[in-house]
N, C-alpha and C positions, 0 to 999 in steps of 0.2 A: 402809223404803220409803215416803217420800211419795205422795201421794193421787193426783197428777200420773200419776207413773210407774206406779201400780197400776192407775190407769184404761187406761191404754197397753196394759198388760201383758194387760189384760180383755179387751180390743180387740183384741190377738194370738191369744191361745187361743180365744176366742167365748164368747156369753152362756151357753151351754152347762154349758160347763166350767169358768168361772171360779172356783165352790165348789169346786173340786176340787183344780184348782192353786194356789191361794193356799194352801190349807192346806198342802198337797203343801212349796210354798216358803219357810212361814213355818217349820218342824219343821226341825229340824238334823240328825237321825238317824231317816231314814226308809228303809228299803229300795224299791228299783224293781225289782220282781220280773221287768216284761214287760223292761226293759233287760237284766235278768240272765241271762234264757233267750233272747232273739230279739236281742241287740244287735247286728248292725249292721243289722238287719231294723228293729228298733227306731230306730236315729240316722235310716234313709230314712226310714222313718212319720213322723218330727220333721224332715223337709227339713233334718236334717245332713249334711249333703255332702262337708263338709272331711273332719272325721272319719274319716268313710267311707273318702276315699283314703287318708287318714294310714295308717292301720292297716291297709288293702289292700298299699300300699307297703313298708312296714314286714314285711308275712308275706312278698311276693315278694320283698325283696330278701336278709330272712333264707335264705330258700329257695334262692335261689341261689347266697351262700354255701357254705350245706351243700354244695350240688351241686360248686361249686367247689372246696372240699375232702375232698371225697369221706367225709361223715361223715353219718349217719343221722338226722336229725334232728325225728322224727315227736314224741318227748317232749319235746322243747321246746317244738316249736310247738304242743302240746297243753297245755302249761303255761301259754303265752305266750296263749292261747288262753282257759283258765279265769280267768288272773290280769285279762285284759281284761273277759270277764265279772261277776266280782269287782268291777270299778273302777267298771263303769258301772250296778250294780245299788246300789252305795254312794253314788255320784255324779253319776246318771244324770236327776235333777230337779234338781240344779244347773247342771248341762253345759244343760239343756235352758233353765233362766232365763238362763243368759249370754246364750242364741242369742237367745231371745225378743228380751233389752233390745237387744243388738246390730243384730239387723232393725228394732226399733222407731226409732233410733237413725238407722239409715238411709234411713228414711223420710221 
């Protein structure tokens, strides 16, 4: 990351928190414990929006399926459920510097 971009990026989060995210960004294998327990609670706290509906979309239309073939489908979506949790407590400080650079970006 260029000094450019990091200053960007400093500018996005606030003087606040800049120690925390950087570090959070530079470590390859760090876990996001608040993405892991509160994720999509968590993507709104980080004004991810898409996200949000992706995966809203994605359970209601799973859901309707079921419904439509009349099959129970409460273990999946409970699976479907953990494995999201999973993804964004593994990937949940990357997802959130995509966002960063992308707003910045847009600015």
């Amino acid at each position: 990351m260029d000094e450019r971009q990091e200053t960007k990026l400093i500018e996005f989060v606030g003087e606040k928190k800049k120690d925390y995210y950087l570090k959070k960004w530079q470590k390859d294998n760090n876990f996001n414990w608040a993405a892991f327990f509160l994720t999509l609670l968590w993507l709104g706290y980080r004004k991810m929006y898409t996200p949000i509906f992706l995966v809203l979309d994605a359970f209601l239309a799973i859901d309707i399926i079921f419904l439509l073939i009349e099959i129970e489908g409460t273990l999946i979506n409970r699976s479907l459920g953990a494995a999201l949790s999973g993804w964004l407590g593994i990937g949940g400080n990357l997802l959130y510097k995509k966002h960063a650079q992308k707003q910045i970006s847009m600015i």
